[in-house]
PASEBA-1860 file (N, C-alpha, C; in nm, 3 decimals):
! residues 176
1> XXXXXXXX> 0.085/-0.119/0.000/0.000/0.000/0.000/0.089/0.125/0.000 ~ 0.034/0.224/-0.062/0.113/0.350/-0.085/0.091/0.392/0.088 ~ 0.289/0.475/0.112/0.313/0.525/0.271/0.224/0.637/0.244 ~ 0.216/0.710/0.167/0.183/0.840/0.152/0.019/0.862/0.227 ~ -0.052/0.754/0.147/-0.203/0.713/0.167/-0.187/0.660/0.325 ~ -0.108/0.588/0.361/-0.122/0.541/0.505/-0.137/0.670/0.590 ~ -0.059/0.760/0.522/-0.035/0.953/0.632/-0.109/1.058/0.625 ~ -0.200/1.009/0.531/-0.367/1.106/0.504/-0.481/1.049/0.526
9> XXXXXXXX> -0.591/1.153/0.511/-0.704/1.085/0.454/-0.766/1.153/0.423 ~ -0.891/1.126/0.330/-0.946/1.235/0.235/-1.074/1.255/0.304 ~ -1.106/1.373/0.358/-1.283/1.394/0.343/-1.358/1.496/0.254 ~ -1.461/1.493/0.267/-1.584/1.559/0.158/-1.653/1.684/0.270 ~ -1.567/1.784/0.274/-1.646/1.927/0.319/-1.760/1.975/0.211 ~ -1.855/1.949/0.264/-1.975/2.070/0.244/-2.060/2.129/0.316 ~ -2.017/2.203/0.442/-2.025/2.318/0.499/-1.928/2.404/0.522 ~ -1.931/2.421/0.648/-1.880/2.574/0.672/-1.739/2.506/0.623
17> XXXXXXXX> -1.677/2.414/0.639/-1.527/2.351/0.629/-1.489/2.338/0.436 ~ -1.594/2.362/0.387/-1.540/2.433/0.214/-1.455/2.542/0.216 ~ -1.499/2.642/0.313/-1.404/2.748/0.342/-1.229/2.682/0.342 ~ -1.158/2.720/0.274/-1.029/2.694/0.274/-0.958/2.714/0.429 ~ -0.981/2.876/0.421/-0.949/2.965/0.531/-0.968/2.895/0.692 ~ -1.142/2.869/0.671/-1.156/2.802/0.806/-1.124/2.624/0.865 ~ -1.134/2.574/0.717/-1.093/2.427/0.732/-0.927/2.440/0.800 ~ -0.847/2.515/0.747/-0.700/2.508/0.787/-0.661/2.552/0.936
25> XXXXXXXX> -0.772/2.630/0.984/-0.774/2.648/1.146/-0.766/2.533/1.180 ~ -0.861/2.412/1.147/-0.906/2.320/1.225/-0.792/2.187/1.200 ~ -0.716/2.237/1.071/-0.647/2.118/0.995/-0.578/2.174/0.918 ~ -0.461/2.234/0.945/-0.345/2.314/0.860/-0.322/2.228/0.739 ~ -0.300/2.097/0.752/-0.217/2.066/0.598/-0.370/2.045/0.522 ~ -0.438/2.036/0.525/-0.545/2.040/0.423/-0.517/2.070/0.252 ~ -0.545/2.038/0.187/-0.473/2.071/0.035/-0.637/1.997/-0.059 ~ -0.670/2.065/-0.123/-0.753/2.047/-0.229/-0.733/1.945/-0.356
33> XXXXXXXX> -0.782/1.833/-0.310/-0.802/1.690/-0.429/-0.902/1.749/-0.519 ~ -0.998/1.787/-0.509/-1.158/1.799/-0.615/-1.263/1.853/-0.556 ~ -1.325/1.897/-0.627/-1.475/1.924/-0.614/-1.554/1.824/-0.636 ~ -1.644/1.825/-0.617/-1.744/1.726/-0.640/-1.874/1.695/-0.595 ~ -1.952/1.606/-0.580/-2.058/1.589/-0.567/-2.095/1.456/-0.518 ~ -2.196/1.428/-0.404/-2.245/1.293/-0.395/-2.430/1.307/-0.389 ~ -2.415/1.187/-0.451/-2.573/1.154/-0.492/-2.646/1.099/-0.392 ~ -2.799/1.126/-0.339/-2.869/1.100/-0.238/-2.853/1.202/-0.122
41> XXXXXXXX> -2.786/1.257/-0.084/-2.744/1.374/-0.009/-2.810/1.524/-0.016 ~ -2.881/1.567/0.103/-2.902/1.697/0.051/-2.851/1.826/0.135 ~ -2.790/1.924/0.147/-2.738/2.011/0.234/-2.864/2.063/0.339 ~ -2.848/2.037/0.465/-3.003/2.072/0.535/-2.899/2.127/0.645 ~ -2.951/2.291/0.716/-2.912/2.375/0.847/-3.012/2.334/0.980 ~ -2.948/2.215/1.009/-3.091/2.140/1.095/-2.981/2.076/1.256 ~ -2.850/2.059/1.213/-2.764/1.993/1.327/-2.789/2.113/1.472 ~ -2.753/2.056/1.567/-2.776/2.094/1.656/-2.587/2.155/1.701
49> XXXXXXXX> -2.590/2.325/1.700/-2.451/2.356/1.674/-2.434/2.397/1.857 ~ -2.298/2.353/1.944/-2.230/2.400/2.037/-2.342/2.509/2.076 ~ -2.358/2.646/2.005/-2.371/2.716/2.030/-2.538/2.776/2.000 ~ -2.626/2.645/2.005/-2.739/2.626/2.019/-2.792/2.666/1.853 ~ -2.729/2.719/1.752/-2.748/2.718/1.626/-2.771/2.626/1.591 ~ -2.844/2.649/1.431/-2.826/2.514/1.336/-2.672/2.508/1.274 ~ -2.636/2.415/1.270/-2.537/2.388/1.173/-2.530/2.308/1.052 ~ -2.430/2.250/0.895/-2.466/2.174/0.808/-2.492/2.011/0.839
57> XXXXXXXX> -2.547/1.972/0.752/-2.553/1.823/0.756/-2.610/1.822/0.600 ~ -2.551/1.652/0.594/-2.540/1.623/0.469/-2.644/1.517/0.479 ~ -2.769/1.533/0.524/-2.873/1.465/0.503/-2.909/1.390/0.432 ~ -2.867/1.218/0.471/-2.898/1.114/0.325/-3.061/1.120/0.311 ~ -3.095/1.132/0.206/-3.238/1.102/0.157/-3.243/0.943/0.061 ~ -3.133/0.968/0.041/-3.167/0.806/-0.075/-3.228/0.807/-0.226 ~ -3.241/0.965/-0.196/-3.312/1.034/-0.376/-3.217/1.056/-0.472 ~ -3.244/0.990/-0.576/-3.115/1.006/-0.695/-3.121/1.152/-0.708
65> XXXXXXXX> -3.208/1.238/-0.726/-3.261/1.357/-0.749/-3.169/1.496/-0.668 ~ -3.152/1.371/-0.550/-3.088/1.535/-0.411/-2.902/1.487/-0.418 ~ -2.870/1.592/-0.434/-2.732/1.638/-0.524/-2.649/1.713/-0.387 ~ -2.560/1.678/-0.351/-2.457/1.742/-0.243/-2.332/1.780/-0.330 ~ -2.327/1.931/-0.326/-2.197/1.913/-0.389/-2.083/1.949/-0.270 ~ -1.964/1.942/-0.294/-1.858/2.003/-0.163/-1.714/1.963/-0.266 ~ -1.632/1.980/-0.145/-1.495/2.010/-0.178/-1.395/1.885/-0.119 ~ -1.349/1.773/-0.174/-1.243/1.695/-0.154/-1.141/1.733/-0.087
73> XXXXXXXX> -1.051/1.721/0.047/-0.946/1.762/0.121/-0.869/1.648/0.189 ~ -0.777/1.663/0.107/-0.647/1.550/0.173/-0.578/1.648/0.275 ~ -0.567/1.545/0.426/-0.518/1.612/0.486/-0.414/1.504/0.584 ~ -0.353/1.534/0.656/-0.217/1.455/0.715/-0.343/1.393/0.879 ~ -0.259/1.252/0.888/-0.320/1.168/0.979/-0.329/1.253/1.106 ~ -0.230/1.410/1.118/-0.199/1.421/1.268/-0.228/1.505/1.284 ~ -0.356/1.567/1.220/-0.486/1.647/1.203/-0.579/1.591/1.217 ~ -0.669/1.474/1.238/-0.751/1.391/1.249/-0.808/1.415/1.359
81> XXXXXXXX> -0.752/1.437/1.473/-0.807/1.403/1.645/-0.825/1.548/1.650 ~ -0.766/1.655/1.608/-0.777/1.835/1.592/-0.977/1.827/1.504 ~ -0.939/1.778/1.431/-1.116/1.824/1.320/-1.187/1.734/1.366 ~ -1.196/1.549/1.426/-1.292/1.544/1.471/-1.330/1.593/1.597 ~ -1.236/1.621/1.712/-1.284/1.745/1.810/-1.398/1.836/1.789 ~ -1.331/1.934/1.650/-1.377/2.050/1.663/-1.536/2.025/1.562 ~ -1.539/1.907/1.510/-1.662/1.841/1.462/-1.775/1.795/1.567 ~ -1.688/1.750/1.733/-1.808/1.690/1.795/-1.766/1.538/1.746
89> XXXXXXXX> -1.718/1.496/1.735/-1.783/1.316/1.651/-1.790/1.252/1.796 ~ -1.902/1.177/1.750/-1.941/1.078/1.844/-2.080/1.183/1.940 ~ -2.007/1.359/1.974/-2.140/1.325/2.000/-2.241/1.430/1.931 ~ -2.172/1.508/1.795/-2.283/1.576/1.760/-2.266/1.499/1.582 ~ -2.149/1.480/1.537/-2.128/1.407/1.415/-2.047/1.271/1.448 ~ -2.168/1.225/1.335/-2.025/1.103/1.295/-2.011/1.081/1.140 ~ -1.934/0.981/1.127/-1.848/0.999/0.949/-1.909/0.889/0.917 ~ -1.949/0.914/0.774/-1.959/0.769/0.693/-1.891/0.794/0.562
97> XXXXXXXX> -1.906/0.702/0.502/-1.815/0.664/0.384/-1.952/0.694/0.299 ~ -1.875/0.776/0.170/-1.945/0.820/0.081/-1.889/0.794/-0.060 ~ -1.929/0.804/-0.173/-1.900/0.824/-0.297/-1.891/0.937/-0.417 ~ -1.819/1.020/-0.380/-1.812/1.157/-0.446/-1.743/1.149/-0.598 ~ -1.850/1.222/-0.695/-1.797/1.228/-0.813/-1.744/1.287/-0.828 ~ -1.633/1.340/-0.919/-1.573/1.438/-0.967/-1.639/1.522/-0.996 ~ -1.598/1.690/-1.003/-1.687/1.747/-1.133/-1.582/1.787/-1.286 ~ -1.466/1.724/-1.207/-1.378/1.769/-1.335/-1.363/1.662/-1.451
105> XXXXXXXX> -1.363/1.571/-1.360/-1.369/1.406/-1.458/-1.453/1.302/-1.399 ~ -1.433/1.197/-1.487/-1.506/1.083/-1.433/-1.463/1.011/-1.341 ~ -1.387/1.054/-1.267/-1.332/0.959/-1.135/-1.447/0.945/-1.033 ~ -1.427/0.878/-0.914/-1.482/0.853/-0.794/-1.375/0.826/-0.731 ~ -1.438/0.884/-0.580/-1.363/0.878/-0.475/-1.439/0.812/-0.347 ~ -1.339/0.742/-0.280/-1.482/0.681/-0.213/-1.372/0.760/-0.051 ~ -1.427/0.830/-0.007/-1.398/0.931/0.134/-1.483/0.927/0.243 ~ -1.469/0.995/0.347/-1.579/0.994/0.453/-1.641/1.181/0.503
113> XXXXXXXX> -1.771/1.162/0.479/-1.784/1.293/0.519/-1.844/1.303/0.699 ~ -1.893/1.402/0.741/-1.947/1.407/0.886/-2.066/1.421/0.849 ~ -2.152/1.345/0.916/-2.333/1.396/0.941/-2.334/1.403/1.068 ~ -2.470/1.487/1.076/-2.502/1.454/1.147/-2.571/1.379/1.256 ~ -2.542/1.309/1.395/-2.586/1.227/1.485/-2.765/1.244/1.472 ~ -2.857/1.149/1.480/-3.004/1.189/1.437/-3.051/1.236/1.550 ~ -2.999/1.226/1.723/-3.027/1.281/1.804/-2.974/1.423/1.796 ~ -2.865/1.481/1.711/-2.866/1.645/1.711/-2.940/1.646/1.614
121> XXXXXXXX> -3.043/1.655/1.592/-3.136/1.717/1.462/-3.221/1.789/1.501 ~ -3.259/1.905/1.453/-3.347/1.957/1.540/-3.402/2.087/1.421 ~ -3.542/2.093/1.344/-3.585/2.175/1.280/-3.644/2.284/1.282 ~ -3.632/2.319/1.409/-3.641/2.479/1.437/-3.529/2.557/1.444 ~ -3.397/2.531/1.425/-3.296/2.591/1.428/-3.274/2.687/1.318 ~ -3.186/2.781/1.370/-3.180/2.901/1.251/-2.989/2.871/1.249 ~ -2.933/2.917/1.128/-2.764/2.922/1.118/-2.766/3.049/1.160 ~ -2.651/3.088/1.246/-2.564/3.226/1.252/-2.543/3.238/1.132
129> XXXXXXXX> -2.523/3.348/1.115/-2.508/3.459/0.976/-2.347/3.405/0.932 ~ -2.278/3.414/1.027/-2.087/3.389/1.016/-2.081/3.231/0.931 ~ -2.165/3.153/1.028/-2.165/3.094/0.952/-2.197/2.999/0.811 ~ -2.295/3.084/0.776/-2.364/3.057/0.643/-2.240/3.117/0.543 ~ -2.211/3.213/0.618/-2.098/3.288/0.537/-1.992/3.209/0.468 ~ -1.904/3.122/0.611/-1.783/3.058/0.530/-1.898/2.924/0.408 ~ -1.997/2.905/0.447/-2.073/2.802/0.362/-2.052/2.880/0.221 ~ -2.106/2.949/0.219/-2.098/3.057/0.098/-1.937/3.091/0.033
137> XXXXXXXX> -1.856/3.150/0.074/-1.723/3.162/0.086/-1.669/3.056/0.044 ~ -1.685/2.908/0.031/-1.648/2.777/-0.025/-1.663/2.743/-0.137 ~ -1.824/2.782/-0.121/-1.889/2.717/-0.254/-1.825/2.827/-0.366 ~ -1.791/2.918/-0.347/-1.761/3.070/-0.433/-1.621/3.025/-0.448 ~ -1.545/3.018/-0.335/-1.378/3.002/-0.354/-1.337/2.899/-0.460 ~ -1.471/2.766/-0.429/-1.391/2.673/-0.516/-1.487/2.618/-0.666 ~ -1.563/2.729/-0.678/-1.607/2.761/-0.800/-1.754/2.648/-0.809 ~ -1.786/2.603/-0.726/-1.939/2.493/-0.702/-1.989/2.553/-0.836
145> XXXXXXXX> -2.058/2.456/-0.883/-2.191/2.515/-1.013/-2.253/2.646/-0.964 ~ -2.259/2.720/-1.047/-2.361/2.853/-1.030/-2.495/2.806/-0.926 ~ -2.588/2.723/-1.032/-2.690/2.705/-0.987/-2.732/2.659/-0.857 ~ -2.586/2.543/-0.823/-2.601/2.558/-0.695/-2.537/2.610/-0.539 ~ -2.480/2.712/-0.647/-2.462/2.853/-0.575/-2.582/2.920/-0.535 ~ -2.631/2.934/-0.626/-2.799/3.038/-0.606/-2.934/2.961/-0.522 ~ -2.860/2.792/-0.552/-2.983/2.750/-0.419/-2.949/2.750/-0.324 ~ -2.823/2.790/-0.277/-2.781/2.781/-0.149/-2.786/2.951/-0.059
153> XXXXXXXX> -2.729/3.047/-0.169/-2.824/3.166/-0.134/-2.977/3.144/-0.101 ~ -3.025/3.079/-0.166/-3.217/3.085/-0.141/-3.205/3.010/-0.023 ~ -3.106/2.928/0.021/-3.162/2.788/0.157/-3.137/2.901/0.232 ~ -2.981/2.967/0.249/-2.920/3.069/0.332/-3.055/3.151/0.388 ~ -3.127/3.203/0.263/-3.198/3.344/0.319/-3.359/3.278/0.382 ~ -3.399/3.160/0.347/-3.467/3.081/0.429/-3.400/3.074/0.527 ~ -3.347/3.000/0.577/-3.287/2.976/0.706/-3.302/3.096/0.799 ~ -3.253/3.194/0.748/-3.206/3.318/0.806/-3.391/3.426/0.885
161> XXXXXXXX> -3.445/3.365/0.771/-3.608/3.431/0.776/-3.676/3.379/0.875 ~ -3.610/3.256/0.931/-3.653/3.131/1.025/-3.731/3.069/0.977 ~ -3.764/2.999/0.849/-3.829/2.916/0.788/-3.793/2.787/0.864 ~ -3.878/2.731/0.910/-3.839/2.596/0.959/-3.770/2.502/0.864 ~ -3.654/2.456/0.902/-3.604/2.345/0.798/-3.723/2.240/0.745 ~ -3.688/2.237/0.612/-3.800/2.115/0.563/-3.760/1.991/0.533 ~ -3.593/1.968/0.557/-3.523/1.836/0.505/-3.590/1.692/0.567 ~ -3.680/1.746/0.684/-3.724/1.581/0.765/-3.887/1.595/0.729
169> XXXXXXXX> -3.933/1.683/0.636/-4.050/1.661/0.577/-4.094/1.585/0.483 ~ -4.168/1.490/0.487/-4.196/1.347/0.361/-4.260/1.479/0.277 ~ -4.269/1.420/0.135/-4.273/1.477/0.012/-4.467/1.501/0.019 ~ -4.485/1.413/0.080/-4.673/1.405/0.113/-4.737/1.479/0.241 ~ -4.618/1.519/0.326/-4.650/1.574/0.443/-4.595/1.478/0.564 ~ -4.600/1.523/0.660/-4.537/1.465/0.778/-4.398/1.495/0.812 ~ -4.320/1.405/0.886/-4.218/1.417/0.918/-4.121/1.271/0.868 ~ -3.989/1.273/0.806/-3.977/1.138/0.790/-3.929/1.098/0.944
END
């Protein structure tokens, strides 16, 4: 097995940690593999944040339809125990293994992103402004599709209006 691969590992930021700037607080060697996208996933401001905010989650739905895009980051093994800290894992996220496409080519990557724990979920939550910001600031820095640039402005200014999150709403009504 490659040493190199034994001394990293790759995850899939799509929240506030797209931010270049703020991912490297949490994880200095961080370095940019790809952009990309995973399928079934939808970006929902519903986690339950430290600071009683909502924060991101990458909400599996299981819908070919709901599109996550984010940012690929290889980063050194001795950054690991620094970002899942400042993630919470175990007790507000935990990681699963995902399948992110490229958007530059046809590769796949198979990485781990953070969701969130289903006991932090919580759909009355609103995001701090700061941090919708670095969300924004990511998707812009590392060039995300326009379009879903502009739905993420529209989730942003929902959120912000206090629209109740709708990510745990069945398509017929209810709650899933």
């Amino acid at each position: 097995m490659n040493e190199h691969l034994e001394e990293t590992f790759d995850h899939f930021a799509y929240g506030s940690n797209m931010s270049t700037r703020r991912l490297r607080k949490r994880c200095p060697s961080a370095v940019v593999v790809s952009t990309g996208y995973v399928v079934g996933r939808k970006l929902c401001f519903h986690k339950i944040g430290k600071d009683g905010t909502a924060k991101a989650d990458a909400f599996w739905t299981g819908d070919a339809s709901d599109v996550l895009h984010g940012v690929i980051y290889r980063c050194n093994q001795s950054d690991r125990a620094m970002l899942d800290r400042c993630e919470s894992i175990g007790v507000g996220y935990t990681t699963a293994a995902v399948e992110v496409h490229s958007s530059t080519n046809d590769d796949a990557h198979r990485v781990f992103l953070y969701e969130a724990l289903p006991s932090m979920i919580s759909a009355s939550l609103r995001p701090a402004r700061w941090y919708v910001e670095h969300v924004l600031d990511g998707a812009v820095e590392h060039g995300l599709p326009q379009e879903y640039q502009e739905g993420l402005k529209r989730l942003i200014e929902k959120s912000q209006a206090g629209t109740v999150c709708d990510c745990l709403k069945k398509p017929g009504g209810g709650i899933v």
